[in-house]
Structure formats: C-alpha cells, structure tokens
VOBA-1610 file (N, C-alpha, C; in pm, whole numbers, padded with zeros to 5 digits, always signed):
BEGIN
Unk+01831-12884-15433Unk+01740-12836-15535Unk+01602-12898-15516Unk+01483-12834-15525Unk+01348-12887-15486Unk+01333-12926-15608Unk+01297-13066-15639Unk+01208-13138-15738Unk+01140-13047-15757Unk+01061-13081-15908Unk+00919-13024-15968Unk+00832-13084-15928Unk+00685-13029-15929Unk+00585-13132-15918Unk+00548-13174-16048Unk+00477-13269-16025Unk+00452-13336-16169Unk+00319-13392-16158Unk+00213-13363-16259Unk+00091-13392-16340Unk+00148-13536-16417Unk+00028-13592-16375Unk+00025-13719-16499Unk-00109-13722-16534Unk-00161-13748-16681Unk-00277-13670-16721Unk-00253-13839-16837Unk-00391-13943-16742Unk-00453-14065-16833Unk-00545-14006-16915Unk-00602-14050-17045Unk-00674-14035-17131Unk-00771-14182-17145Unk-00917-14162-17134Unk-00950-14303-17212Unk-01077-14327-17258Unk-01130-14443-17314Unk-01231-14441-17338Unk-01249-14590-17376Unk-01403-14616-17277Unk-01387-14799-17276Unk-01315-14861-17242Unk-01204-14826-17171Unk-01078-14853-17145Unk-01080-14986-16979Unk-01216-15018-16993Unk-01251-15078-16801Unk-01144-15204-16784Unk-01126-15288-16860Unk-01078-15386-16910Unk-00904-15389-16862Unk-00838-15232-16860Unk-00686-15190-16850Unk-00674-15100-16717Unk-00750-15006-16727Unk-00763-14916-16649Unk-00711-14941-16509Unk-00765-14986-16456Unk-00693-15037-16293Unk-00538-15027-16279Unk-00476-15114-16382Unk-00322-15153-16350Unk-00280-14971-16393Unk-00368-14911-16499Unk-00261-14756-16506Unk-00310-14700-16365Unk-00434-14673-16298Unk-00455-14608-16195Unk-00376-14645-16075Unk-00373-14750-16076Unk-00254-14866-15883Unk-00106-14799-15918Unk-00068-14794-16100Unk+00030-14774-16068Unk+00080-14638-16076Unk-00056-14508-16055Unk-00012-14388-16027Unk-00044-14365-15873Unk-00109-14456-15815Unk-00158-14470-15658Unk-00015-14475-15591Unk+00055-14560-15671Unk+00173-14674-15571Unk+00307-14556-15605Unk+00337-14442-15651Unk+00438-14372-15688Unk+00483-14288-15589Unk+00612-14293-15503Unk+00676-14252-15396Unk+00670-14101-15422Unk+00635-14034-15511Unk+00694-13915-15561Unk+00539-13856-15573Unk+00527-13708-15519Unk+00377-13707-15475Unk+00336-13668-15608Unk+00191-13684-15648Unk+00153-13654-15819Unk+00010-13606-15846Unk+00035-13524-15917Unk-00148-13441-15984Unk-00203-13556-16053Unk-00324-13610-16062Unk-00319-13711-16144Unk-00502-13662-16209Unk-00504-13623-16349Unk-00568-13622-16418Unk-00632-13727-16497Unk-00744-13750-16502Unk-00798-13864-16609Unk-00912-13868-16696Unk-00886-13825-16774Unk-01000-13731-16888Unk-01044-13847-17029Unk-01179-13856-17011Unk-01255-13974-17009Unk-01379-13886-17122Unk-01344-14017-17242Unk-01444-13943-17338Unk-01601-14006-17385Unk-01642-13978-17259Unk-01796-14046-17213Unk-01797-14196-17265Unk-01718-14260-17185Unk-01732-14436-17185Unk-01877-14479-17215Unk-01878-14513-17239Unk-02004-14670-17256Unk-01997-14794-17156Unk-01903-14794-17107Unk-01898-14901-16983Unk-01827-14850-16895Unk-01777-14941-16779Unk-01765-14894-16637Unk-01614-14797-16609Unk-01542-14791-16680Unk-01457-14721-16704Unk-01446-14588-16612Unk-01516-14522-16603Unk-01529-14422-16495Unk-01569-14433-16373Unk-01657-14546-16326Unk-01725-14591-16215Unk-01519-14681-16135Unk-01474-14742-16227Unk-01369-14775-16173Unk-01251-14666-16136Unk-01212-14580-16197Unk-01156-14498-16188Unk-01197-14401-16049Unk-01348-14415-16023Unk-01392-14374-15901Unk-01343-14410-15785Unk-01374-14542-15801Unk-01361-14629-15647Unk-01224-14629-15676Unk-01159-14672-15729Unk-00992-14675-15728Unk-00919-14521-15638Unk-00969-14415-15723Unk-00943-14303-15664Unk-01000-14248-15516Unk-01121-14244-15495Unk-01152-14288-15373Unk-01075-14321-15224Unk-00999-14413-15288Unk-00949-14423-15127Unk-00796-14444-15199Unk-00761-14326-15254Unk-00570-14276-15267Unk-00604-14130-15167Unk-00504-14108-15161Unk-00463-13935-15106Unk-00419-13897-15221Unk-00431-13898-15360Unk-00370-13848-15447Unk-00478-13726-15471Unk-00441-13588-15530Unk-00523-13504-15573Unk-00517-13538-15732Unk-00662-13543-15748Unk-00727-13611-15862Unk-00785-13507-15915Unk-00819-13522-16069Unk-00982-13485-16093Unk-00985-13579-16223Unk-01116-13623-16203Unk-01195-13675-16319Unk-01271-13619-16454Unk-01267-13605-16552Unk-01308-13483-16662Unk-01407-13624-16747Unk-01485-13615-16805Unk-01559-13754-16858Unk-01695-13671-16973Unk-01637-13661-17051Unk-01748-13596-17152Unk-01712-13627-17306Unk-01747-13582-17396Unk-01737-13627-17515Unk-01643-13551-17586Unk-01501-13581-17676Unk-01433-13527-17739Unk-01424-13502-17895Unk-01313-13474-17886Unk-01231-13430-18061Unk-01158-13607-18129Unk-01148-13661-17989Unk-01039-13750-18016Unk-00904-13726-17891Unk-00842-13842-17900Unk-00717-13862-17809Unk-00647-13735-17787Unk-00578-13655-17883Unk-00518-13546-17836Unk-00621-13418-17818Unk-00714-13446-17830Unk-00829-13355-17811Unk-00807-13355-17689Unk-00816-13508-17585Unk-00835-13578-17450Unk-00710-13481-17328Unk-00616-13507-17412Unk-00509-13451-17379Unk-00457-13341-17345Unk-00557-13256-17461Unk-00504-13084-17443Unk-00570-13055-17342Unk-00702-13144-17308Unk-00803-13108-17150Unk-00702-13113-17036Unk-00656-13258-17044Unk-00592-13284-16944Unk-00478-13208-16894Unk-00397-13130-16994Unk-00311-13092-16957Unk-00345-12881-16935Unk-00422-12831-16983Unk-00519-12751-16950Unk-00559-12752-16811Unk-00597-12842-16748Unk-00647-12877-16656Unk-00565-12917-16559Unk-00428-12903-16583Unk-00298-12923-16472Unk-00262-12841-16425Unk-00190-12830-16289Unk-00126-12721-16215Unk+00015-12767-16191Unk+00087-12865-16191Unk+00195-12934-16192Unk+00330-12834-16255Unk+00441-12868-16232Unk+00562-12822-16320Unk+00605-12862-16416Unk+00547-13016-16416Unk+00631-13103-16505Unk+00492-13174-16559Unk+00458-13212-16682Unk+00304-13316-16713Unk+00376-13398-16794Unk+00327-13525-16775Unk+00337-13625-16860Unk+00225-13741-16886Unk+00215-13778-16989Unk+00084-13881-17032Unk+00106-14027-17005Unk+00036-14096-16931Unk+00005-14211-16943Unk-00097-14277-16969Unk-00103-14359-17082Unk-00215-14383-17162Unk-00304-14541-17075Unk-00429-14549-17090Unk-00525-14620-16981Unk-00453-14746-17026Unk-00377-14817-17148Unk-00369-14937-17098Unk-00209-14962-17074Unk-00166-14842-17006Unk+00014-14858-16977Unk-00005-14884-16819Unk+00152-14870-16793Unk+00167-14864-16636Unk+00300-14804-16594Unk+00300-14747-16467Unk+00479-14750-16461Unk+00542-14840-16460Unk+00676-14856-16498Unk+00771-14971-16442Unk+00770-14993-16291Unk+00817-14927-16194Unk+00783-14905-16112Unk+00742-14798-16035Unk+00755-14848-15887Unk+00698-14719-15799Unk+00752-14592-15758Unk+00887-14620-15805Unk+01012-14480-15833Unk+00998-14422-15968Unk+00951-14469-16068Unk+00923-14421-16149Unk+00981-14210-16191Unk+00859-14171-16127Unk+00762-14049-16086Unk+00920-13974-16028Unk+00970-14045-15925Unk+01065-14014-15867Unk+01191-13994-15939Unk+01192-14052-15978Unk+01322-14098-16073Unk+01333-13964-16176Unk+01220-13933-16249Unk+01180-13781-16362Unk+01220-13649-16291Unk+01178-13657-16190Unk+01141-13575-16110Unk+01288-13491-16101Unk+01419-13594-15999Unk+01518-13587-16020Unk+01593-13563-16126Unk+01574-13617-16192Unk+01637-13590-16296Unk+01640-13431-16388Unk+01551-13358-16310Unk+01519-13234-16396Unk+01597-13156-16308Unk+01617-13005-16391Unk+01765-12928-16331Unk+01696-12800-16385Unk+01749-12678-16326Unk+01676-12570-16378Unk+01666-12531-16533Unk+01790-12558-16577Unk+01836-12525-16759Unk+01745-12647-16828Unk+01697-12714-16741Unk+01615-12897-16840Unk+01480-12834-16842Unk+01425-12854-16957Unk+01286-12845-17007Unk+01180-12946-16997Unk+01294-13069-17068Unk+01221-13212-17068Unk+01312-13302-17020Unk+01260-13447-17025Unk+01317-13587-16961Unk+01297-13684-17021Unk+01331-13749-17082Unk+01261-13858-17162Unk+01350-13996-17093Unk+01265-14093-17096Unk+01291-14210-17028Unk+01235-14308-17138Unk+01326-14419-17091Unk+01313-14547-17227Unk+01131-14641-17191Unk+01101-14706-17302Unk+00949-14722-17243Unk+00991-14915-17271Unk+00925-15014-17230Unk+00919-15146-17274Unk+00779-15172-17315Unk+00745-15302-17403Unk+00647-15285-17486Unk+00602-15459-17474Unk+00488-15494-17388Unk+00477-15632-17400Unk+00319-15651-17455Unk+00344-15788-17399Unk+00199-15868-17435Unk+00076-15808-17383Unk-00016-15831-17361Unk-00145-15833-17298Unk-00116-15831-17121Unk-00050-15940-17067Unk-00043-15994-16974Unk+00075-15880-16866Unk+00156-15804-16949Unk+00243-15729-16916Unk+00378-15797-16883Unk+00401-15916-16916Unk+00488-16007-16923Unk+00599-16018-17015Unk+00576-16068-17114Unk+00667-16084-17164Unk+00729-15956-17301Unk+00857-15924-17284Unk+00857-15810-17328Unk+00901-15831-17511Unk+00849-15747-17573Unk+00819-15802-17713Unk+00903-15657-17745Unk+00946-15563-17756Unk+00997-15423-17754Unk+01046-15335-17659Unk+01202-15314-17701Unk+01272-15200-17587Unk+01284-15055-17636Unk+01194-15005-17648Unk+01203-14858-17699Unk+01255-14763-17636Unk+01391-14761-17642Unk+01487-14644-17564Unk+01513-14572-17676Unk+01549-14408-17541Unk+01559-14280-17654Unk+01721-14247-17671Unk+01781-14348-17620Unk+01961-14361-17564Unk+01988-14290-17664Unk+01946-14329-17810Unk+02069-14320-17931Unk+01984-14139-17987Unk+01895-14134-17899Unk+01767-14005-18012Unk+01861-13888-17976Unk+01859-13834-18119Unk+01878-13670-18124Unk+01741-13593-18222Unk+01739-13501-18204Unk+01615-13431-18234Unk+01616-13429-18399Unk+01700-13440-18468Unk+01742-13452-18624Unk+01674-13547-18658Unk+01635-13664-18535Unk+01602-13789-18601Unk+01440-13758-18640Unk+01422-13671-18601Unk+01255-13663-18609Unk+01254-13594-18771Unk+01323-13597-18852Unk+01293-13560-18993Unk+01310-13660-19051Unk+01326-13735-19007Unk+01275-13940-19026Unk+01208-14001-18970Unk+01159-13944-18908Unk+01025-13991-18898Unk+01042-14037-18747Unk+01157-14052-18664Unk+01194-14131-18561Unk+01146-13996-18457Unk+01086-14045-18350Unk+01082-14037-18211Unk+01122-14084-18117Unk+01134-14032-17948Unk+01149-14069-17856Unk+01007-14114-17845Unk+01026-14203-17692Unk+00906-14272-17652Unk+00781-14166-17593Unk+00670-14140-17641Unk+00588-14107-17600Unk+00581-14089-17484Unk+00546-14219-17405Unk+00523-14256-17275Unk+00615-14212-17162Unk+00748-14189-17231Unk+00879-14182-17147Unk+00912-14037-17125Unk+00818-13896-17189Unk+00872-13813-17249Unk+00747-13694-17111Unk+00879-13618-17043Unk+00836-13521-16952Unk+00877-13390-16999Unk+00800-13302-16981Unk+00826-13154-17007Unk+00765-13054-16892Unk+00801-12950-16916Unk+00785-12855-16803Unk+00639-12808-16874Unk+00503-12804-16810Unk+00359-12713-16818Unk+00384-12572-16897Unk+00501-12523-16886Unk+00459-12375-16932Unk+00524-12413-17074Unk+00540-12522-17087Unk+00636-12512-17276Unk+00474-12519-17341Unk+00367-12608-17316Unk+00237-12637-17359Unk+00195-12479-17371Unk+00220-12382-17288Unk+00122-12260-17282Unk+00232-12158-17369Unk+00352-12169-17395Unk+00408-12077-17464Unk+00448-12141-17601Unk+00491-12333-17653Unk+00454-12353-17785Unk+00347-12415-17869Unk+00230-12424-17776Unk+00120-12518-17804Unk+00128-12601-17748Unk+00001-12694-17736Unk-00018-12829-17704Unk-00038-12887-17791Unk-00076-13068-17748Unk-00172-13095-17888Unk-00240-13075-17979Unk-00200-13114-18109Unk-00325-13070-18214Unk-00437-13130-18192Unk-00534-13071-18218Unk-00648-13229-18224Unk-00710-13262-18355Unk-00667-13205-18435Unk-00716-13255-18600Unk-00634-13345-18597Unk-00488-13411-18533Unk-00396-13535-18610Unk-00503-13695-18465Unk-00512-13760-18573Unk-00514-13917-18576Unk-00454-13956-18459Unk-00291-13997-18532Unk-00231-14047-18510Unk-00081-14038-18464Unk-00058-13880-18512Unk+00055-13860-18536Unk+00060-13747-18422Unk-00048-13694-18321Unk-00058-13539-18258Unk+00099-13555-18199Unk+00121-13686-18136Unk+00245-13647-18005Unk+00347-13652-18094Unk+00378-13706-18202Unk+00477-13693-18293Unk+00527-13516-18328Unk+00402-13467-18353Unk+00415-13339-18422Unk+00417-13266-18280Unk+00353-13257-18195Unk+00416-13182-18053Unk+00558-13219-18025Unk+00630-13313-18021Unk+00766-13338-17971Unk+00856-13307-18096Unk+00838-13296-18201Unk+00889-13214-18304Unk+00916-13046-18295Unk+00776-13015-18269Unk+00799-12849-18226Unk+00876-12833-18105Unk+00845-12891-17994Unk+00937-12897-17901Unk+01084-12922-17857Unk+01120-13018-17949Unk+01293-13058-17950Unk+01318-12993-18059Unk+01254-13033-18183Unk+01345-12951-18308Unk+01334-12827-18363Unk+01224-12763-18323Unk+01175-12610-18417Unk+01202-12586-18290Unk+01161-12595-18135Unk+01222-12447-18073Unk+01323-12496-18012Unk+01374-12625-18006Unk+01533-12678-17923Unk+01529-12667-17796Unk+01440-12692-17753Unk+01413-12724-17603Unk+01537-12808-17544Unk+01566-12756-17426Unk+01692-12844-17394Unk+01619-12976-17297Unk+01652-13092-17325Unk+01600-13194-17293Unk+01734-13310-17220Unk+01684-13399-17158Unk+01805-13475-17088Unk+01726-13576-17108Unk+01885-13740-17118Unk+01774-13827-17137Unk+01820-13952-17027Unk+01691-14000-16950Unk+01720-14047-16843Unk+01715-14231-16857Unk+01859-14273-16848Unk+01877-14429-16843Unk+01788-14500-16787Unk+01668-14517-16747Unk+01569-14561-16688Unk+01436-14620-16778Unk+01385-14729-16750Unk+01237-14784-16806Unk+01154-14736-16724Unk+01064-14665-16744Unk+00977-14553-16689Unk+00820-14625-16700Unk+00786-14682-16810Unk+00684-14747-16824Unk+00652-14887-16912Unk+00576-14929-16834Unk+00569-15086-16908Unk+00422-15034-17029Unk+00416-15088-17144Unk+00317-15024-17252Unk+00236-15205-17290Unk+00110-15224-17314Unk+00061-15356-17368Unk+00092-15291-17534Unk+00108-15389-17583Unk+00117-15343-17781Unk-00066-15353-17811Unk-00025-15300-17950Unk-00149-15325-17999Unk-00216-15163-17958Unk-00129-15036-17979Unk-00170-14917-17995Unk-00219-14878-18102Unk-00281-14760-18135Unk-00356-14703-18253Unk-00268-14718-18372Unk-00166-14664-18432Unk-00123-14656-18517Unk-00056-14795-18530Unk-00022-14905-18479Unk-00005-15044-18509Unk-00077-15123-18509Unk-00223-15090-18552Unk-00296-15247-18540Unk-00328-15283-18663Unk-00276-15176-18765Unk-00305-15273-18903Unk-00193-15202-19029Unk-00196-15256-19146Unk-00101-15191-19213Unk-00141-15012-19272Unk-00292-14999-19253Unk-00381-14928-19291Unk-00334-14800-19216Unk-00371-14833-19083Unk-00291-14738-18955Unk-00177-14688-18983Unk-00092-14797-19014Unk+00060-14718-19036Unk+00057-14649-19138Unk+00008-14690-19279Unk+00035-14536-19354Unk-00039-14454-19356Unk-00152-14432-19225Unk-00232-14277-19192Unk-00131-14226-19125Unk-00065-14372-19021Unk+00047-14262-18952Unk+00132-14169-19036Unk+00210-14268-19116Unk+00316-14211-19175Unk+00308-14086-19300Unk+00161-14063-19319Unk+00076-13983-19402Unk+00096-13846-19294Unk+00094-13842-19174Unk+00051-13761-19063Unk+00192-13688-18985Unk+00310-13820-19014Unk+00413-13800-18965Unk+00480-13672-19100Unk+00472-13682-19258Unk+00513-13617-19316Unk+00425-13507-19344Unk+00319-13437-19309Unk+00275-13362-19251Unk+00297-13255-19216Unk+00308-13365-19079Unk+00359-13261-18922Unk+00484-13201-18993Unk+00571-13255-19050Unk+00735-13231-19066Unk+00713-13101-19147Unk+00583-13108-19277Unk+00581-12996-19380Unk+00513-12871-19266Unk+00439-12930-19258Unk+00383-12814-19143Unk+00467-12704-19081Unk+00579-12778-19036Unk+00663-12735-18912Unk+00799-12673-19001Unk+00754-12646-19113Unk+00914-12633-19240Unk+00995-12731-19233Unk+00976-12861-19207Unk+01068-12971-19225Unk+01026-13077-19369Unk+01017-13000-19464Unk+00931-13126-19558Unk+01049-13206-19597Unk+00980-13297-19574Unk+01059-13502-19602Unk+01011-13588-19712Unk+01020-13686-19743Unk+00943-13791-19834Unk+00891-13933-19771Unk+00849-14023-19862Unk+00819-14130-19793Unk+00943-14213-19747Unk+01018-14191-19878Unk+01165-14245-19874Unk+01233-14231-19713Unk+01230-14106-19712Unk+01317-14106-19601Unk+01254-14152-19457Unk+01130-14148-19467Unk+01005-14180-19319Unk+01056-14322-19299Unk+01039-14382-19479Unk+01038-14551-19386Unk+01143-14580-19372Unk+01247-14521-19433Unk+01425-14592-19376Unk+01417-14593-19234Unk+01352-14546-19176Unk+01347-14586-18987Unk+01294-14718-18989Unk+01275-14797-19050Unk+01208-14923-19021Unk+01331-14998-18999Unk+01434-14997-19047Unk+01563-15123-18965Unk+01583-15069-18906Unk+01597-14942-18807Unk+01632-14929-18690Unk+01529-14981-18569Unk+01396-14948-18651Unk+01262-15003-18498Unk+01270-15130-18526Unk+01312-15212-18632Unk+01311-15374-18613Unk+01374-15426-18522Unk+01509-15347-18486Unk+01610-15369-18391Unk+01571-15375-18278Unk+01423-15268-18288Unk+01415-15228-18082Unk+01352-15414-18062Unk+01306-15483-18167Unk+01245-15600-18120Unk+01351-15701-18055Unk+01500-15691-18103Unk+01557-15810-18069Unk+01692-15769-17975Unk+01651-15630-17953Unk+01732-15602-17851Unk+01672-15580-17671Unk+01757-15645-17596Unk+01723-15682-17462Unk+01758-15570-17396Unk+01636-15540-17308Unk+01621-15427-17175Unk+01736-15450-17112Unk+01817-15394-17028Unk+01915-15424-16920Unk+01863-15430-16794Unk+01879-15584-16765Unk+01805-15633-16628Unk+01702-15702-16681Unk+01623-15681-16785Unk+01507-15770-16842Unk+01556-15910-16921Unk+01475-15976-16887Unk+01422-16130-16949Unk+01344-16083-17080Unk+01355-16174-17189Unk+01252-16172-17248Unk+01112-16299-17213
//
C-alpha cells in the first residue's frame, strides 16, 4: 500500500526564540514532507530564520508571512495552501519526538482511515523534563461533549475532510481546533485510528493555559463549539474533565523518565 503524503503546516508569530528546534525537526523526518509555515508579519527575526534554515533542506517549502485573523486564521492559510494527502499542525514552539515521527502517521493510515491521532508529551522550556503525557489511548469521540479532546499536535487527517467539512474557524480564540475535531470525529464520524506512539514533544505554557482567565475563555468557547454543533453541554459537565487531565500529570510516558 503507498503511504500518503503529508503537509505539515507551522503557524507563528515572534516565535524566533523556538522556531529552529520546530523547523530541524521537520528537516530531520525520514518520511518525505510539504512543509508550510505561515507567519503573521513578525516583528523580529522569525522569518529571516525560517529562511536560512529552509534554505539548505530539500524539503518543498513555502513561506506565507503577512498579517492575520489570528492562529486559526494562520491555519486555514496553511492548510489552503497544501497539496499533501494527509496535513497536520505543528505549532512554532513544538517539535517531533523523533525523526520517524512523519513516518510512523504515514503508516499507519489505511484506505477506510480518515485520521491518526498520536499521543503528544508536554515539558519545560528546555524540552526536558516531561511535566504531561497527553495520550488519546483512552479517547472516544463522546468524550468531546466534555469538553475532552485528543491531542492537537498528535492529530492527522486526510486534506479533502478540510474541503468537504470545513476548516478552521477563525472567529474562536482558543477553542478553533477543539471545535474542528468535534465536527470531524463526532458530527460527521470520521473513521479515525489511534496510533501508540509520542509523535511530538510540546514546551507548556500554550494560549489557553497561561492564566486562569484563558481557561474560562477556553471553556466559554469549548461550550460553544458543542451548542453550535447541536451538542449543548453545561459548565458542570466541561469541568468534570479536570480529574481526568490531572492524571495526564502523574502518569509516566512508556520509555520516558520524568
């Protein structure tokens, strides 16, 4: 069976500081890749690096760098702007786990599979020490009327689901990939597989966790999306997911150290 090809479509902005370790580690991926990076007119060198980095890969690139809507604004470019079978996002201050990564998705897809979702790890600054194991092992698509998701980062789909159920919104904050992987697994039941693998290493300290403020725009955004989509929920039921994500903190990767 011939693999898909696969788009990976970075988003960023100001991002000079991270940027490198996501670009090396779409350079270093055994598995050949479209690699998009849609850039919402930086203020610092952010694009000038992304240059020279790209520069001397053989990867087919393009650079997009102008002013947006916002992150999933960033996104719907990027993925607009793909020719791939398969797209998936990696955000400027992630990385892969490793260099099979790419490879690993790739495989894993079968003609009847739509999507792939792979478990993500969640550390420090340094990419060291791991502070969160966010696997989608236990996810069924039900869980998303609680507010629960699979990992963002971990989560592959086939290009033509974007052109036949939408892409990103770009009016949501915080919540766009929440409410896309909702329409996608639960309103149209996309058949999805989920692959035992850490796919990407993530630094913490993303948008919707850096303050308590954040979380209830998220969770404002998450019940929403759900009414939006004919799933209306309450707050009640959004935050009962909180002892299950406390868990992802004190439970250990397999093969990982903390």
């Amino acid at each position: 069976m011939n693999k898909p090809s696969v788009s990976i479509v970075t988003v960023c902005f100001n991002s000079e500081a991270t940027i490198r370790d996501t670009v090396r580690s779409v350079m270093n991926q055994t598995h050949p890749v479209e690699y998009i990076v849609v850039d919402g007119a930086s203020q610092d060198g952010t694009v000038d690096v992304v240059r020279e980095l790209l520069s001397q890969s053989t990867l087919n690139y393009q650079i997009i760098s102008e002013r947006d809507r916002g992150m999933y604004d960033a996104m719907r470019k990027g993925i607009a702007a793909s020719h791939g079978d398969v797209v998936a996002i990696l955000n400027a201050d992630d990385r892969f786990e490793s260099n099979e990564s790419v490879e690993k998705v790739a495989s894993a897809f079968a003609p009847d599979i739509d999507v792939v979702i792979g478990d993500v790890i969640i550390t420090d600054q340094d990419f060291g020490k791991v502070l969160r194991y966010y696997s989608a092992s236990a996810f069924r698509p039900e869980d998303l009327t609680r507010g629960i998701m699979p990992p963002h980062a971990g989560f592959y789909a086939r290009r033509h689901l974007f052109e036949k159920l939408g892409s990103y919104t770009p009016d949501y904050r915080y919540a766009g990939d929440f409410e896309l992987i909702l329409r996608f697994l639960l309103k149209a039941r996309v058949k999805f597989r989920y692959l035992p693998e850490i796919l990407v290493r993530m630094r913490t300290g993303g948008l919707s966790n850096r303050s308590l403020r954040h979380r209830f725009n998220l969770t404002k955004e998450v019940l929403r999306a759900l009414k939006e989509n004919g799933y209306p929920s309450s707050w009640l039921l959004v935050l009962s997911k909180i002892p299950g994500k406390l868990f992802q903190y004190f439970r250990r990767p397999p093969g990982q150290a903390r």
